[in-house]
C-alpha positions in Angstrom: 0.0 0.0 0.0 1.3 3.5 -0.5 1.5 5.2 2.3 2.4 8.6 1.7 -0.6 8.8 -1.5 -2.4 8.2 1.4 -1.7 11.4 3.7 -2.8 15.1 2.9 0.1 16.8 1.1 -0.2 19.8 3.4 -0.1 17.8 6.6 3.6 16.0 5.2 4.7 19.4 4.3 4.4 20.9 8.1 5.2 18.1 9.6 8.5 17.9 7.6 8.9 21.7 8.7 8.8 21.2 12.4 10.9 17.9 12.2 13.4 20.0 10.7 12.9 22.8 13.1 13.6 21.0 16.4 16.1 18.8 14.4 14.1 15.6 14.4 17.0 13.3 13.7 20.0 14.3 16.0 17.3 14.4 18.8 15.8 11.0 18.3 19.8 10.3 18.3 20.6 12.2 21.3 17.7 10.1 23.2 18.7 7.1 22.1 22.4 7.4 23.6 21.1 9.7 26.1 21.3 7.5 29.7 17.7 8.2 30.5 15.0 5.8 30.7 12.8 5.4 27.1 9.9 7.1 26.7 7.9 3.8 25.4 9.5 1.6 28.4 8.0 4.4 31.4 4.3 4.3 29.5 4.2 0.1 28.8 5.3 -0.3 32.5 2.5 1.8 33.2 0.2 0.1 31.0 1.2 -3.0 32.0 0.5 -2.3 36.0 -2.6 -0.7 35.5 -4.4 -1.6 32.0 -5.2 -5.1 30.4 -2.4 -6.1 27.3 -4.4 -7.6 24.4 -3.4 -10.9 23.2 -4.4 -13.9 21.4 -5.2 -16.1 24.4 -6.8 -13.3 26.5 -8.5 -11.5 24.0 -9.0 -13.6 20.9 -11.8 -11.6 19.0 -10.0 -8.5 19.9 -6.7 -9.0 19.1 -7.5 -10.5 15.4 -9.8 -7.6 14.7 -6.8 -5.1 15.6 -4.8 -7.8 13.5 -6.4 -7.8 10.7 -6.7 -3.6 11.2 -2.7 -4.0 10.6 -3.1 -6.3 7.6 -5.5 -3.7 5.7 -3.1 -0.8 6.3 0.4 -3.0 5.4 1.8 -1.5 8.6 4.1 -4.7 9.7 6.1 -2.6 12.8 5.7 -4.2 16.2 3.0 -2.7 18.1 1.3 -3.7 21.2 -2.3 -3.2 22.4 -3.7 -2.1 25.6 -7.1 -1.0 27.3 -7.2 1.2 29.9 -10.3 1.1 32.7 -11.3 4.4 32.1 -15.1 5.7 30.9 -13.5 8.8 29.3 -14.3 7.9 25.1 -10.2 8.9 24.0 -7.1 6.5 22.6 -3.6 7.9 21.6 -0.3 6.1 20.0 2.6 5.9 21.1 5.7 5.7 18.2 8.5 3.7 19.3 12.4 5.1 19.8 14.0 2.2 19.2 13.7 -0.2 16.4 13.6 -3.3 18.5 10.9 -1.9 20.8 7.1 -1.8 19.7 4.8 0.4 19.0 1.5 1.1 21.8 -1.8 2.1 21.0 -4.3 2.5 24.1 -7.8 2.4 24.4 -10.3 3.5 27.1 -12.4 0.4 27.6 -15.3 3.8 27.8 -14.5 3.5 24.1 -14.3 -0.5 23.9 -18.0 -0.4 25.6 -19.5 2.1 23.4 -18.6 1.6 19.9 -18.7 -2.2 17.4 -16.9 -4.0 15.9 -16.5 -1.8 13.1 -16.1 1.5 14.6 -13.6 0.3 16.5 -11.6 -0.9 13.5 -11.9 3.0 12.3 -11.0 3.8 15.7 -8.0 1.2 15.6 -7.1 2.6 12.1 -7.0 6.0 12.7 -4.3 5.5 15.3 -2.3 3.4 13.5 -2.3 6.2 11.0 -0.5 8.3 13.1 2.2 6.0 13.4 2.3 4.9 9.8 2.8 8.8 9.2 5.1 9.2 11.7 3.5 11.9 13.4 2.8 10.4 16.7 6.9 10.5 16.5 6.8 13.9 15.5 4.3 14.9 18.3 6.0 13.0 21.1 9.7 15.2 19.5 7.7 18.4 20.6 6.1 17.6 23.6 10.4 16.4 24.2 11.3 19.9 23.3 8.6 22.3 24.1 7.9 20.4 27.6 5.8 23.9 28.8 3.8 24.9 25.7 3.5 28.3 26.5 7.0 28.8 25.8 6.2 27.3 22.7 7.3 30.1 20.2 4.3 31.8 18.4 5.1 31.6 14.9 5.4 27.5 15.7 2.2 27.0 18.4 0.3 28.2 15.1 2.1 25.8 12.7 1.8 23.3 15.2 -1.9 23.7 16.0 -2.8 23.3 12.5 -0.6 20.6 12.2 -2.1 18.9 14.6 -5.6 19.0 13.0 -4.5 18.2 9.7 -2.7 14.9 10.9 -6.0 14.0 12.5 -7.3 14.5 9.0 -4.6 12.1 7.8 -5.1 9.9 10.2 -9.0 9.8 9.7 -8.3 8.5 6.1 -6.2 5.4 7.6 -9.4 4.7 9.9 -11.9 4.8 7.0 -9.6 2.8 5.1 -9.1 0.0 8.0 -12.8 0.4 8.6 -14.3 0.8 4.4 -18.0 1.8 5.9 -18.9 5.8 5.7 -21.8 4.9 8.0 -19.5 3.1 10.7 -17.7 6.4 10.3 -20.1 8.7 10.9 -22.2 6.7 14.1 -18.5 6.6 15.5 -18.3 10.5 15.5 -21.9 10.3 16.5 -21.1 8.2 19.6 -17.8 10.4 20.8 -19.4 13.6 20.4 -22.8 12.7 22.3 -21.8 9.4 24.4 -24.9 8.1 23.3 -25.8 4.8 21.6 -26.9 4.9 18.0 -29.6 2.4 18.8 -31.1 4.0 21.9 -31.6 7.1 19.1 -32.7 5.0 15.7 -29.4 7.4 14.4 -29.6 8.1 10.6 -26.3 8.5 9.2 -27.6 10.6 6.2 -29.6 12.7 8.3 -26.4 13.3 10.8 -24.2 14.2 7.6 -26.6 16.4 6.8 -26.8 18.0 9.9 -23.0 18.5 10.1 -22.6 20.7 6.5 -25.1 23.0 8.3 -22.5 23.3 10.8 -19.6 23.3 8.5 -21.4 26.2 7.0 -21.6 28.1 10.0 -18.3 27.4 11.1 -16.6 28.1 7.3 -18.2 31.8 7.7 -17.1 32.1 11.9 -13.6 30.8 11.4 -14.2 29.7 14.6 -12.8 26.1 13.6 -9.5 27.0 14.3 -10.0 27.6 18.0 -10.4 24.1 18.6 -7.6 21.6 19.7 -8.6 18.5 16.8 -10.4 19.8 13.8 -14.4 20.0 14.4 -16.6 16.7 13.7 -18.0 18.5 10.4 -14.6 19.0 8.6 -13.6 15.6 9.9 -16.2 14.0 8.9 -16.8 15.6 4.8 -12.8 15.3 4.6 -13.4 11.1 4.9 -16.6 11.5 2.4 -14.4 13.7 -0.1 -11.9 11.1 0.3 -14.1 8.0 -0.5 -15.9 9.7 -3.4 -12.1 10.5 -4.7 -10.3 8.8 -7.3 -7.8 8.0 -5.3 -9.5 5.8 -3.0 -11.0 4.0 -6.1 -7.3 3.3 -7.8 -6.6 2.3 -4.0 -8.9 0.0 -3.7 -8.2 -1.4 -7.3 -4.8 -1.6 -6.7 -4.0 0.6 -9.7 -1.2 3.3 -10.2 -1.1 6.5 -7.8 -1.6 9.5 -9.3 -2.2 13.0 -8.3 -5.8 13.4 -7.3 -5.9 17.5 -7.5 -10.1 17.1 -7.5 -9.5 15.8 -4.0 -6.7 18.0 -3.2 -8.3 21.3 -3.9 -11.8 20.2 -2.2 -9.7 19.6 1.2 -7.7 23.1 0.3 -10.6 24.9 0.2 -12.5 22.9 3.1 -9.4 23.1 5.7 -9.2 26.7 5.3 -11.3 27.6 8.6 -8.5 25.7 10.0 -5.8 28.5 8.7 -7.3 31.1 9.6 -6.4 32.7 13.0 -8.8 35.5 12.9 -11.4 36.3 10.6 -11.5 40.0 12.2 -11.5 42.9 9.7 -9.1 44.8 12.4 -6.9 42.0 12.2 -6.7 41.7 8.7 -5.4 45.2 8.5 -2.8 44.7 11.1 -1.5 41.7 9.2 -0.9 44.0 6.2 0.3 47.3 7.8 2.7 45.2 10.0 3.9 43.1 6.5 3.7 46.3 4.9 5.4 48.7 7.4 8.1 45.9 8.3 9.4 45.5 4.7 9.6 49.8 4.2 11.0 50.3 7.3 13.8 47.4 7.2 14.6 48.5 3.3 15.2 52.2 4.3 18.8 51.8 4.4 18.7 49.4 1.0 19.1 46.1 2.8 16.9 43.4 4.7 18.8 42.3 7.4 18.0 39.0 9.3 17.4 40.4 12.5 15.2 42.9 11.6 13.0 39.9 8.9 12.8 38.2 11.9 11.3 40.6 13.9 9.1 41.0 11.3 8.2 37.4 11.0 7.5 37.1 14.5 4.9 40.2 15.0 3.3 38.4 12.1 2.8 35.7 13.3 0.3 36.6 16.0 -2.2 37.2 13.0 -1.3 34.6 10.3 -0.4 30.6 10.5 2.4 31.4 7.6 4.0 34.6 8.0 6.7 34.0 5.7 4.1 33.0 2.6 2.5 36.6 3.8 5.6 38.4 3.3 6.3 36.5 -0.2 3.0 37.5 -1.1 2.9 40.9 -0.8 6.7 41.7 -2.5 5.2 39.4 -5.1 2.6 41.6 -5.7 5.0 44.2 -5.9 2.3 46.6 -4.2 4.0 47.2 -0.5 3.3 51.3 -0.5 -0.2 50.8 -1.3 -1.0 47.5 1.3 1.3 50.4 3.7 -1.6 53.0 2.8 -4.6 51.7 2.8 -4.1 49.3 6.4 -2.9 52.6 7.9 -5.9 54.3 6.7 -8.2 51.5 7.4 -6.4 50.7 11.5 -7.0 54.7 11.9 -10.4 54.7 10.9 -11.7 51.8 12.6 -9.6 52.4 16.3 -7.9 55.1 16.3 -6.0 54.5 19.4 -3.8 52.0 16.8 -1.4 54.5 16.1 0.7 53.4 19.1 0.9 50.6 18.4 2.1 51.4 14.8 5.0 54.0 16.0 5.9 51.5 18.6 6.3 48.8 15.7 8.1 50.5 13.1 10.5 51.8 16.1 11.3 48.3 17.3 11.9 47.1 13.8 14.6 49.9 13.2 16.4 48.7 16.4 16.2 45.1 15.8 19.6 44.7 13.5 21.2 46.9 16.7 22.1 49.8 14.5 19.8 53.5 13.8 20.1 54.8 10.9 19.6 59.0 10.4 17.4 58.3 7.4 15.6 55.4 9.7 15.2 58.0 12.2 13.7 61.0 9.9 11.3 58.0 8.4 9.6 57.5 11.9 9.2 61.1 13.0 7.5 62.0 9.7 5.5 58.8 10.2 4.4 59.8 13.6 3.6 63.0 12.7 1.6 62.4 10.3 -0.2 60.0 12.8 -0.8 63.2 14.8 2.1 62.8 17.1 4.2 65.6 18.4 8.0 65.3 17.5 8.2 65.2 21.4 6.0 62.3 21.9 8.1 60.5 19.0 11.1 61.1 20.6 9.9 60.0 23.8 8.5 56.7 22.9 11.5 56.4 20.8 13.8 56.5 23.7 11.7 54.3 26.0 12.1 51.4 22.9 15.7 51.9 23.1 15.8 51.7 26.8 13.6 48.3 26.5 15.0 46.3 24.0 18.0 47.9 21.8 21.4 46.1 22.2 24.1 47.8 20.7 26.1 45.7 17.9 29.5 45.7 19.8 30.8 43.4 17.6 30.3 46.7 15.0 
């Protein structure tokens, strides 16, 4: 089976990205030679002490049905199954260090009670996914690195978070294709969103899929989909109908040759978008452009870019936009910086005009971030601020009290 024809393209890409970032490879290194005890051996001696190991003698109908999960998705690594006594409806992987370790997926027994046979091969599938895309791996790398997420730097919690959703995503195509039943798919969300049991209710699975794209709908025009930890039910749930009504599931199912399925590619583009968005705020989108905008003039006064101050640039960005590098690539592609400059000062001024603080304060702190003030940087901002409505004194002063807070002199000059 191919694998990676499998996954959503966007998903490999940002995982790739952050496996770079925190340099995936000499840190699983480091662990392995690293005299501390493995990740995998602290959670199956957990497991072990407190939760129930599924085997062939103990569990027969169990363990051939997670067999036989493995078989459909040609994942041959070692991996080792456990149920935990616990009512909350939840299971997570755990990706092996070591090559001569296994793999552990655990499941609630809540989630044992309440779904079939079937579900629970979706269930089964979907986490098996994550370690067939290596991003249980990838997560357990950053949890490693980033061991207090709010330290977690900004312009990577956002890359992260939509990571996160989009491996889910992945992962959900895994589970359908472990599972091969749209209805099992859709009672399973049913049952982990309400608790209840699809019989006590009579559910309808067209009626429920029905339901959900009026609440796709609502959260497509909100945005509010990307305030949520795993992508919402409704975008789960039409991303594994897109991907059975796509060609490549047929030519997977047939066996034939992989191609590029850009039908299926584009609907999940345009359907994960909610999910990219980190405000759908008219104010925000304004900021996003005059801090692009103003960044780029500012840090090209004196003819040159330098890293410091594209970084600084990068990172105010990033409290608005998921990629703030694409953002900036966009707009000198467009080749229209003086007018985005214009209009998002214009626009900030008129909607809250108490923005113009934070616009001086900006443009100051990107002139100071490569540790050197130039006179022509200097004359740039007190025109600037006048024009805001600023007196030179008022300029100067919030000047100095920048300088005061964060310039460090380039000794090294």
């Amino acid at each position: 089976m191919n694998h990676e024809a499998i996954r959503i393209p966007l998903e490999i890409q940002i995982g790739q990205e952050l496996y770079q970032q925190i340099q995936g490879k000499v840190l699983e290194t480091i662990l392995r030679e690293a005299k501390v005890e493995k990740t995998e051996n602290y959670f199956k001696n957990i497991l072990q002490g407190h939760s129930f190991k599924v085997n062939e003698k103990l569990a027969p109908r169990l363990y051939d049905s997670f067999m036989d999960v493995m078989k459909k998705l040609d994942f041959r690594e070692s991996t080792e199954f456990f149920i935990t006594n616990n009512p909350e409806l939840n299971a997570f992987a755990i990706s092996r260090l070591e090559p001569d370790e296994s793999h552990i997926i655990n499941i609630n027994s809540g989630l044992i009670d309440k779904v079939d046979d079937d579900e629970l091969k979706f269930i089964v599938g979907h986490e098996i996914g994550h370690l067939i895309s290596n991003n249980a791996n990838i997560a357990q790398l950053l949890d490693f690195v980033f061991v207090n997420q709010e330290e977690t730097p900004l312009m990577m919690q956002h890359k992260i978070a939509v990571w996160d959703k989009l491996s889910e995503l992945t992962a959900d195509r895994f589970g359908f294709m472990a599972c091969g039943r749209l209805d099992k798919v859709l009672s399973c969300f049913f049952k982990m969103a309400s608790g209840l049991s699809v019989e006590r209710l009579n559910f309808d699975p067209k009626a429920f899929s029905i339901e959900n794209e009026e609440i796709l709908k609502y959260f497509k025009e909100t945005g509010s989909g990307n305030l949520l930890s795993h992508p919402i039910n409704p975008i789960r749930i039409k991303a594994v109908e897109l991907f059975e009504n796509s060609e490549l599931y047929r030519n997977l199912l047939a066996g034939a040759e992989i191609g590029y399925d850009k039908v299926l590619d584009d609907s999940i583009s345009e359907l994960i978008q909610s999910l990219m968005v980190i405000s759908n705020s008219p104010l925000n989108y304004h900021r996003t452009c005059f801090i692009a905008s103003a960044g780029l003039i500012v840090a090209g006064i004196d003819k040159a870019i330098e890293p410091d101050e594209y970084n600084a640039i990068v990172d105010e960005l990033s409290a608005f936009t998921v990629f703030p590098k694409q953002t900036l690539k966009e707009m000198i592609d467009e080749n229209k910086i003086d007018l985005f400059f214009e209009n998002s000062v214009n626009a900030l001024l008129e909607i809250n005009p108490g923005e113009k603080n934070m616009m001086l304060e900006y443009m100051i702190n990107i002139i100071i971030a490569d540790s050197t003030i130039l006179d022509s940087e200097l004359n740039f901002v007190f025109d600037f601020g006048v024009k805001l409505g600023f007196e030179r004194k008022e300029i100067a002063q919030i000047f100095a009290t920048s300088i005061q807070e964060k310039f460090m002199p380039n000794i090294y000059s």
